[in-house]
C-alpha positions in Angstrom: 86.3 95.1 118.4 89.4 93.5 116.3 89.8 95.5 113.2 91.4 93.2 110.0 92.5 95.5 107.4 93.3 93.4 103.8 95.4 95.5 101.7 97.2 94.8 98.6 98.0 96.7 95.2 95.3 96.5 92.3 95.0 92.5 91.2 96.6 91.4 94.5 93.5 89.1 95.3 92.3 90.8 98.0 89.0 89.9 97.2 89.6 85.8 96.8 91.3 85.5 99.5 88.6 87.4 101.6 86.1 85.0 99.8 88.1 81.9 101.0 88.2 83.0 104.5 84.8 83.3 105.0 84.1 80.3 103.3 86.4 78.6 106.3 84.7 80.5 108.8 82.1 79.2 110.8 78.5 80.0 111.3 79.1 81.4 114.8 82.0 83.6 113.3 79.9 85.4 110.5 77.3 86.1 113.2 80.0 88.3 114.7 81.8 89.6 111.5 81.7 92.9 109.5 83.0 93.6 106.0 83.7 97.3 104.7 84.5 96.7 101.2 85.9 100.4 99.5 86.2 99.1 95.5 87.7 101.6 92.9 85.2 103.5 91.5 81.7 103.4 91.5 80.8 100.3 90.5 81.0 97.6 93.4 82.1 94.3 92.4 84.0 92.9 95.1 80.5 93.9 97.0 78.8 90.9 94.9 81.3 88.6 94.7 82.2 88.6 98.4 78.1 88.8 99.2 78.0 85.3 98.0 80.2 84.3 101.3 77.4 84.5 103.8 77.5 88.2 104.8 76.2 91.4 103.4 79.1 94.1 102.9 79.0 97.5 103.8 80.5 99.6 100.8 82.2 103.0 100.4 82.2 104.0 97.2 83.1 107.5 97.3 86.6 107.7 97.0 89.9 106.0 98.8 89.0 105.5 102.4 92.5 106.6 103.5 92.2 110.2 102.2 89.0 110.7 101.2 86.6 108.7 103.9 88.2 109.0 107.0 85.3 110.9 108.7 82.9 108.5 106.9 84.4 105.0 108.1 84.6 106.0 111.2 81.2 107.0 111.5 80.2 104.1 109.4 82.0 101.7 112.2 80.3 103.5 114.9 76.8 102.7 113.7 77.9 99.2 112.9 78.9 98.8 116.5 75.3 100.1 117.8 73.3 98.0 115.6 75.6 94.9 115.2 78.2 94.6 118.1 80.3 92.5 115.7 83.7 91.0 117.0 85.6 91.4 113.9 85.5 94.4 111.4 87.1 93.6 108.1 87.9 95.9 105.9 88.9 96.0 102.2 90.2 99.0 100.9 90.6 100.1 97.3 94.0 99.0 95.9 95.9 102.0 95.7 95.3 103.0 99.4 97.8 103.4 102.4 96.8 100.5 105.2 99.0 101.9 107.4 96.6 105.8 107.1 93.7 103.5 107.7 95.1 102.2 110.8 95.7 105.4 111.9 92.8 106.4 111.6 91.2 103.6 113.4 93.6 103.8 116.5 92.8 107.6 116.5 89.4 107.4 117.1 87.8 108.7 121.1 84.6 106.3 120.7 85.4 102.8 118.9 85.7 100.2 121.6 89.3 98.9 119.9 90.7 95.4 120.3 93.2 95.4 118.3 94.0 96.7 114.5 95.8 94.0 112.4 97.0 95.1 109.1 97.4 92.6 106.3 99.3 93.6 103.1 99.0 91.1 100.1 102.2 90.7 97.7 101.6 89.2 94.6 104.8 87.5 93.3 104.2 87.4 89.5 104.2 91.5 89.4 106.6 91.8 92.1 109.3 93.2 90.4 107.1 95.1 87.9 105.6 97.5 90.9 107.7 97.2 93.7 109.0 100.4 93.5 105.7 102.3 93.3 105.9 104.6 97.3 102.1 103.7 98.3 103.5 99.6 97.6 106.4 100.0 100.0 104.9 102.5 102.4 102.3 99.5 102.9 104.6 96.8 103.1 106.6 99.1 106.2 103.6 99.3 108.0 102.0 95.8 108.1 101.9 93.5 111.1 101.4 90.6 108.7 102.6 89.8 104.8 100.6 87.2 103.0 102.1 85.7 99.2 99.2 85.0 96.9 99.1 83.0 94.1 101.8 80.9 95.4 100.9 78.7 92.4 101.8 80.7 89.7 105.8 81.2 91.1 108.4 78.9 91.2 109.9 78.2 94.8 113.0 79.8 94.0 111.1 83.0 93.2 108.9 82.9 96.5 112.0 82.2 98.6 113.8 84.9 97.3 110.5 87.2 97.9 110.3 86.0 101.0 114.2 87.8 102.0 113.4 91.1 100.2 109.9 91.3 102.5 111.8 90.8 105.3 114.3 93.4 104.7 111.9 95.4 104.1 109.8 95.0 107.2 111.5 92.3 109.7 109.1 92.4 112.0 106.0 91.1 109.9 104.6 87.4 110.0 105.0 85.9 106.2 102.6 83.6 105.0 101.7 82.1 101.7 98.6 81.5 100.1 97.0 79.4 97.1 93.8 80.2 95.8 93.7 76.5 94.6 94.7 75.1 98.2 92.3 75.8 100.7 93.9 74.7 103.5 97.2 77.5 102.8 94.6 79.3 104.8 94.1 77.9 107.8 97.3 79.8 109.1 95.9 83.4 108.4 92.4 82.4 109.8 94.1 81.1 113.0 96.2 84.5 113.2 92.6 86.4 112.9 90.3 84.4 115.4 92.9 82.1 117.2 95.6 84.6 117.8 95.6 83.6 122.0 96.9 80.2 120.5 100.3 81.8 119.0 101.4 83.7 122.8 101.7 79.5 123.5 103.6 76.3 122.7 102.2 73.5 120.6 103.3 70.1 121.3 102.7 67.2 119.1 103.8 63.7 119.9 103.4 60.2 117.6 104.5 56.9 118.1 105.2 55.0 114.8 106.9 51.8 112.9 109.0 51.9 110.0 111.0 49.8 108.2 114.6 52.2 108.0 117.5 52.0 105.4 121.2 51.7 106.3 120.8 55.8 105.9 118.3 56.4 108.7 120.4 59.0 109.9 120.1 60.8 107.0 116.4 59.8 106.3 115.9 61.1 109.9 117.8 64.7 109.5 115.8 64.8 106.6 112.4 65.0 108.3 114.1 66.9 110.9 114.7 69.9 108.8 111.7 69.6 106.6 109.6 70.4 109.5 111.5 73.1 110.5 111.1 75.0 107.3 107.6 74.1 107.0 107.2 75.7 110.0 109.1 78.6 109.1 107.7 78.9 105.4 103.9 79.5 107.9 105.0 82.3 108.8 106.5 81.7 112.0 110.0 81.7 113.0 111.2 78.3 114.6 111.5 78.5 118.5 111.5 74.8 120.0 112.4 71.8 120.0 111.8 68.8 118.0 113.3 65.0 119.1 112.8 61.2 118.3 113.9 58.8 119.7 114.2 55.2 117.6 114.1 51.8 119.4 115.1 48.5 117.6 114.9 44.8 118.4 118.4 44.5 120.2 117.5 47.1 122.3 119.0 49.7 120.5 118.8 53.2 120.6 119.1 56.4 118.4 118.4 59.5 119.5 118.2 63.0 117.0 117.3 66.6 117.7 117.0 70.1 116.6 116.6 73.0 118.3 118.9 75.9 116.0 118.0 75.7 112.2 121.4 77.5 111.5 123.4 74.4 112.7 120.9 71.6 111.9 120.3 68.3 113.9 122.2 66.2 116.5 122.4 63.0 117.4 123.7 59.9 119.6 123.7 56.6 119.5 122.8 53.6 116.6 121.1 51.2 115.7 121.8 47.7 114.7 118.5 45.3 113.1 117.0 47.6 110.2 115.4 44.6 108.6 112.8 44.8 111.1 110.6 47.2 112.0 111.7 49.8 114.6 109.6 52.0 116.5 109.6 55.8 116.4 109.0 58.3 118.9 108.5 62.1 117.8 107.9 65.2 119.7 107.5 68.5 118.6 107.5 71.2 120.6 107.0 74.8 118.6 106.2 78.3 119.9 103.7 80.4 118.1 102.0 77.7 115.9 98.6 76.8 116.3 98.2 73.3 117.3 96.5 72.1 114.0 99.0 73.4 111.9 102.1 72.0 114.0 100.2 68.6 113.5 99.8 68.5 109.6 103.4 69.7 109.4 104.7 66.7 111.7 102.0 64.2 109.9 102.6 65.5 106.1 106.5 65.5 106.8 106.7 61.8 108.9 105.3 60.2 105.4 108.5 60.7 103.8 110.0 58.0 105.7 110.4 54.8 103.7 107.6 52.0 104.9 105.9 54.3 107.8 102.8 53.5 109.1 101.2 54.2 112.2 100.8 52.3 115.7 
């Protein structure tokens, strides 16, 4: 079984991003999912709210599951496993536990047939500097193999940027991603990382063949979608190992040629090109390590639009 811990201080959005998860998940993946939700108290609303989702949580309601229900969640997962055999075991704790006691816990245990624990701490950016400093908030944040940013809408860039460098000084080794409650498809990323997580030991490679009509700046225009894919790849989650090259043909036979491979020194290139008031045709390829597929193809589609007169062969 694959454990999924989702942790995050009170208000984080725990629940609402569990809720858009499973509402991206398919029929054949709720078949084969758990939920533990462990609210605060006794009264268990995250238990309705996520219930509407398509599956029917399992709730501790007793107390903290990292201090107070360790014997119980275990023995609650054990039965789950002989009646269900589920896959994938979410579970939701209470906001002011330790994920990082809970994956103990789990990777401690003599009888659970264990896959692998992924623990995922949610930072909310708004009250960042407000409770940053609380021990159970950075003891988390230490311990997490993944760090997602909600409510990406409510921040400005700057802000999230600047969040981004303090989480990874905190904990370098941890994917960052980013989510908006408002933008289903911020995540796809953290669904892949949960059911598709094969996909990221492997290279993508997306290629597209396209006309534009360039300006006597294509260099520029070109460097430009150069490093915009590179930091919407990074700003996924996933540090940029690759390659990405075009090559751009015009009607006097022509050639210009740009690359990156090393973020910190930017894109090359060779070569020029002479007829611009004609259409020219573009060759991309992107070649990225540890990005699903689907995402390396929006980022190379959403990014190729900024060129000037683009449209596709």
């Amino acid at each position: 079984m694959q454990f999924v811990i989702v942790a995050g201080f009170l208000g984080t959005g725990k629940t609402s991003l569990l809720r858009n998860i499973l509402s991206l998940m398919t029929e054949d993946q709720k078949k084969n999912t758990v939920l533990i939700v462990n609210d605060f108290g006794q009264v268990g609303i995250n238990r309705e709210l996520l219930s509407k989702q398509g599956l029917d949580p399992i709730e501790l309601v007793s107390g903290c599951v990292c201090c107070q229900l360790g014997v119980d969640m275990i023995k609650t997962i054990e039965e789950i496993h002989q009646r269900y055999s589920p896959s994938v075991v979410f579970i939701e704790p209470s906001g002011v536990a330790n994920p990082g006691s809970i994956k103990q816990i789990i990777q401690d245990s003599k009888t659970l047939p264990i896959e692998r624990v992924l623990n995922i701490v949610l930072v909310d950016p708004v009250r960042w500097h407000a409770i940053s400093d609380i021990p159970v908030i950075e003891e988390g944040l230490r311990n997490a193999d993944l760090l997602v940013i909600t409510k990406k809408d409510l921040s400005q860039m700057s802000a999230i940027d600047k969040l981004r460098e303090e989480l990874h000084g905190i904990n370098s080794s941890a994917r960052i991603l980013e989510t908006n409650n408002f933008e289903i498809e911020t995540f796809h990323p953290l669904l892949d990382e949960i059911f598709h997580n094969e996909a990221h030991a492997e290279f993508s490679c997306v290629s597209r063949t396209l006309k534009a009509r360039l300006q006597p700046d294509y260099r520029e225009q070109v460097f430009g979608v150069l490093k915009d894919m590179v930091k919407d790849i990074e700003t996924s989650g996933v540090s940029f190992v690759g390659h990405i090259k075009t090559v751009i043909n015009d009607e006097a036979d022509c050639c210009f040629y740009a690359s990156i491979t090393d973020p910190s020194t930017g894109p090359g290139s060779h070569g020029h090109l002479q007829k611009l008031g004609a259409e020219v045709i573009i060759k991309i390829q992107a070649v990225v390590f540890r990005l699903h597929c689907e995402s390396l193809q929006a980022i190379v589609d959403e990014c190729l639009r900024d060129l000037e007169g683009l449209r596709s062969t």
